[in-house]
C-alpha positions in Angstrom: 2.7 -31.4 -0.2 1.1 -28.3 1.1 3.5 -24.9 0.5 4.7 -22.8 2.5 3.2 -19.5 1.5 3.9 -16.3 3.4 1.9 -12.8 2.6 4.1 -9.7 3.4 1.7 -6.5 3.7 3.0 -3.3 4.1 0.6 -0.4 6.3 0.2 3.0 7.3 -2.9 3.8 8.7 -4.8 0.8 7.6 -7.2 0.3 10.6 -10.3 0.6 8.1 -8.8 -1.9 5.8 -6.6 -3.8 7.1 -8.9 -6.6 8.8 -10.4 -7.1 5.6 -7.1 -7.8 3.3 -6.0 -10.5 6.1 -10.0 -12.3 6.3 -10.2 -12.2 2.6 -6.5 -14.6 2.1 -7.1 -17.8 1.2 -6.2 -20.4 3.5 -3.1 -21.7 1.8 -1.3 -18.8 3.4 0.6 -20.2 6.4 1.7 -16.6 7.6 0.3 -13.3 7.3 2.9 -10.5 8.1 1.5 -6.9 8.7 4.6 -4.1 8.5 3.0 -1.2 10.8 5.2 1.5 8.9 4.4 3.8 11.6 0.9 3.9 12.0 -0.8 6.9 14.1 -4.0 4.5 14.2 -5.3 1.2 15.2 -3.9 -0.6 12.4 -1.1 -3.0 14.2 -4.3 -3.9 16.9 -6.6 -4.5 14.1 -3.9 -6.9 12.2 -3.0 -8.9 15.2 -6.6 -9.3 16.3 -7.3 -10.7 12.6 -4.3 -13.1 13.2 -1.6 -11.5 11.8 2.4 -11.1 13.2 2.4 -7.8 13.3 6.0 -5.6 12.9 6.8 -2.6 13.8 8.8 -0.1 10.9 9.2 3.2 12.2 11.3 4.4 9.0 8.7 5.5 6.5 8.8 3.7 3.2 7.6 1.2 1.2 10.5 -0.5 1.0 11.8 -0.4 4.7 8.4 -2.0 5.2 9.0 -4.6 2.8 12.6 -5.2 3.7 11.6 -5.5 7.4 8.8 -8.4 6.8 12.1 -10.2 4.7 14.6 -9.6 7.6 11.9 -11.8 10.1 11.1 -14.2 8.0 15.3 -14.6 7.3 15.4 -15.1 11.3 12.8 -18.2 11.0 13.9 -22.0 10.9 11.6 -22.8 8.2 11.7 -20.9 5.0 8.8 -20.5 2.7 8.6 -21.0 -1.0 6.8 -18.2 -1.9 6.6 -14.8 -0.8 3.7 -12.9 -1.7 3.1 -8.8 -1.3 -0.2 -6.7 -1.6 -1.2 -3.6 0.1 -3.3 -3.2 2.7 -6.0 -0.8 1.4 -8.0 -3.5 0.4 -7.8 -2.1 -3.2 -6.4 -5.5 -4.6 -8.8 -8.7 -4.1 -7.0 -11.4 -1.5 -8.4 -14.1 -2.2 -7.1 -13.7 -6.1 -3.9 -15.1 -4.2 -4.5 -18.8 -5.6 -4.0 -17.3 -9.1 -1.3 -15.5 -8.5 0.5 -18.4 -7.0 -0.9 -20.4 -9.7 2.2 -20.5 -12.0 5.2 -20.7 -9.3 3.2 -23.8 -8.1 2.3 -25.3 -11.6 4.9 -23.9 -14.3 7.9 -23.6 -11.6 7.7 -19.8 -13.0 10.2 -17.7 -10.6 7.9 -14.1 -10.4 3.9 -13.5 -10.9 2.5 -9.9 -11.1 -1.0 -9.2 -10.6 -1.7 -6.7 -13.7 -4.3 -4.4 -13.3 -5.8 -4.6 -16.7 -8.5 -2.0 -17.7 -11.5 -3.6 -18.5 -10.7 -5.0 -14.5 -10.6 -2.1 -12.8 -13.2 -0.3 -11.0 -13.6 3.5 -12.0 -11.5 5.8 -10.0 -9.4 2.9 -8.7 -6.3 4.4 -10.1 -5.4 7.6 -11.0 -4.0 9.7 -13.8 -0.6 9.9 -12.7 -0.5 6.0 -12.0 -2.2 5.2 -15.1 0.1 7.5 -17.0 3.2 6.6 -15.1 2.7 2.9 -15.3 2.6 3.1 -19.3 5.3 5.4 -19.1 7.6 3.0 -17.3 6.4 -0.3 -18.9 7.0 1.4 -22.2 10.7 2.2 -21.5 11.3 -1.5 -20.0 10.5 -2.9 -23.1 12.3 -0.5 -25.3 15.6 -1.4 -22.8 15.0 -4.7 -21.7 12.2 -6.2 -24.1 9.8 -6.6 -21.3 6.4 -7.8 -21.4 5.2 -6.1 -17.9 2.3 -4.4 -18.2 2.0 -3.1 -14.8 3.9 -2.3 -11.7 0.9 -3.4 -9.4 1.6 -4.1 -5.7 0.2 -7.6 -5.5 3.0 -10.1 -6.3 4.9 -13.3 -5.5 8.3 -14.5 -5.6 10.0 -18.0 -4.9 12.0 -17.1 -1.4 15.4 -18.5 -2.9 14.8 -15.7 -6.0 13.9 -13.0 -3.7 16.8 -13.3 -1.9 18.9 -13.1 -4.9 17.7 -10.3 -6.1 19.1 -8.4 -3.1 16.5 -5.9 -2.5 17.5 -2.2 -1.7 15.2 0.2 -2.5 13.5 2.1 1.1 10.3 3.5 -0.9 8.6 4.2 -3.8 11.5 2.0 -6.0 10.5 -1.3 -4.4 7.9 -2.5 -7.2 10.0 -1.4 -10.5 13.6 -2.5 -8.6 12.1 -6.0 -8.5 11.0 -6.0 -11.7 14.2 -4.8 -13.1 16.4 -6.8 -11.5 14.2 -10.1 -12.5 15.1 -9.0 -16.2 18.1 -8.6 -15.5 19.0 -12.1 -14.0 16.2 -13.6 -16.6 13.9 -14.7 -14.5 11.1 -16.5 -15.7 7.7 -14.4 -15.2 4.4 -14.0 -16.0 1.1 -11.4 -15.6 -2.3 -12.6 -14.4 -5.2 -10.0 -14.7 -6.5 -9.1 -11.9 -8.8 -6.7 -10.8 -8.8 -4.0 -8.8 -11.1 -1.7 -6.9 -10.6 1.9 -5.0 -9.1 1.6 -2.0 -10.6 2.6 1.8 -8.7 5.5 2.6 -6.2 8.1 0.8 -3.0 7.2 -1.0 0.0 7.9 0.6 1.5 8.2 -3.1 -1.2 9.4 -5.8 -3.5 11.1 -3.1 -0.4 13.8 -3.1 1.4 15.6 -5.8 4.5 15.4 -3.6 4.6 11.5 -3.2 3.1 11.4 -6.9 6.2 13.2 -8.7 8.9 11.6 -5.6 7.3 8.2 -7.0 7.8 8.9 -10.9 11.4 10.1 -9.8 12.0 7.1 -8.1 11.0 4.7 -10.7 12.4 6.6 -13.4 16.0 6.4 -11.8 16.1 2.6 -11.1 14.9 2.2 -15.2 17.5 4.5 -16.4 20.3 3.1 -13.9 19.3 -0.1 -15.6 19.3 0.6 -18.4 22.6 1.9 -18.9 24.2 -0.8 -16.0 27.0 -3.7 -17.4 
């Protein structure tokens, strides 16, 4: 039985890119979902010409992006199994989907998490503050919730069922480390696959700015500690 695998792909100003994240998924994909957050380019025409369903977020965020691919897909008759995120900078490799699916399909494990190990990534890909911010916040999940996360990289997949549970919240720069969190929480089962990564086509609309840098490291810092100390 083939599954039904949807890709949810949040973008702002993506035109450069965003052809090349949807020609690069693999064909077990049955929908592609583009988020236009807003875009002040040709990203939504570039999308739908590549063969996306293309939304339209005008709230800025991450999150609202996110949440608003998960609201249409709530309005379709047929559910998918798996939902699947990446970003749409072409900085993570598409077609490493299979692998990141790999485990849901095989193991029946509930979350995957493409890590971004180090001897993976191409130079410059991330930045200081990411690198130092993802040890920083991996670090305090294990020493509050004995997590073996590694990363808090963009491209992911969830069973739909889980997903839903979780009862996402988060509008921004939250959205990554609030799933996380809340799949320790209800003890989940998950699992990391290294994956590599590359820089992206464009500027970050978090570490390219000190602003959305430090907003970011707020962000994930507050759902950790609200976490951490949470009955």
């Amino acid at each position: 039985m083939i599954p039904n695998i949807k890709v949810i792909i949040p973008a702002y100003n993506e035109e450069a890119s965003i052809g090349l994240v949807i020609q690069d998924l693999p064909e077990i994909v049955s929908e592609v979902i583009v988020v236009n957050n807003h875009s002040t380019d040709k990203t939504a025409e570039v999308a739908q010409k590549a063969g996306a369903t293309v939304l339209l977020e005008t709230q800025k965020g991450y999150g609202y992006a996110c949440l608003k691919g998960l609201a249409y897909i709530q309005t379709q008759e047929e559910k998918p199994e798996i939902v699947v995120f990446l970003d749409g900078d072409y900085s993570d490799y598409p077609e490493k989907l299979v692998e990141i699916v790999a485990p849901i399909l095989q193991k029946d494990i509930d979350f995957t998490l493409g890590a971004r190990s180090k001897n993976l990534r191409e130079a410059g890909s991330m930045t200081l503050p990411q690198i130092f911010g993802n040890w920083l916040a991996t670090t305090l999940m294990k020493v509050f919730f004995r997590s073996r996360f590694t990363d808090l990289g963009p491209f992911r997949a969830i069973k739909y069922n889980k997903l839903l549970a979780l009862q996402m919240e988060d509008k921004t720069y939250g959205w990554t480390v609030e799933m996380q969190l809340k799949v320790l929480k209800r003890k989940y089962t998950y699992q990391e696959i290294p994956v590599p990564y590359r820089n992206r086509i464009g500027v970050s609309k978090v570490s390219g700015t000190v602003k959305g840098a430090i907003f970011a490291g707020f962000k994930i810092l507050g759902w950790i500690f609200k976490y951490a100390f949470k009955k």
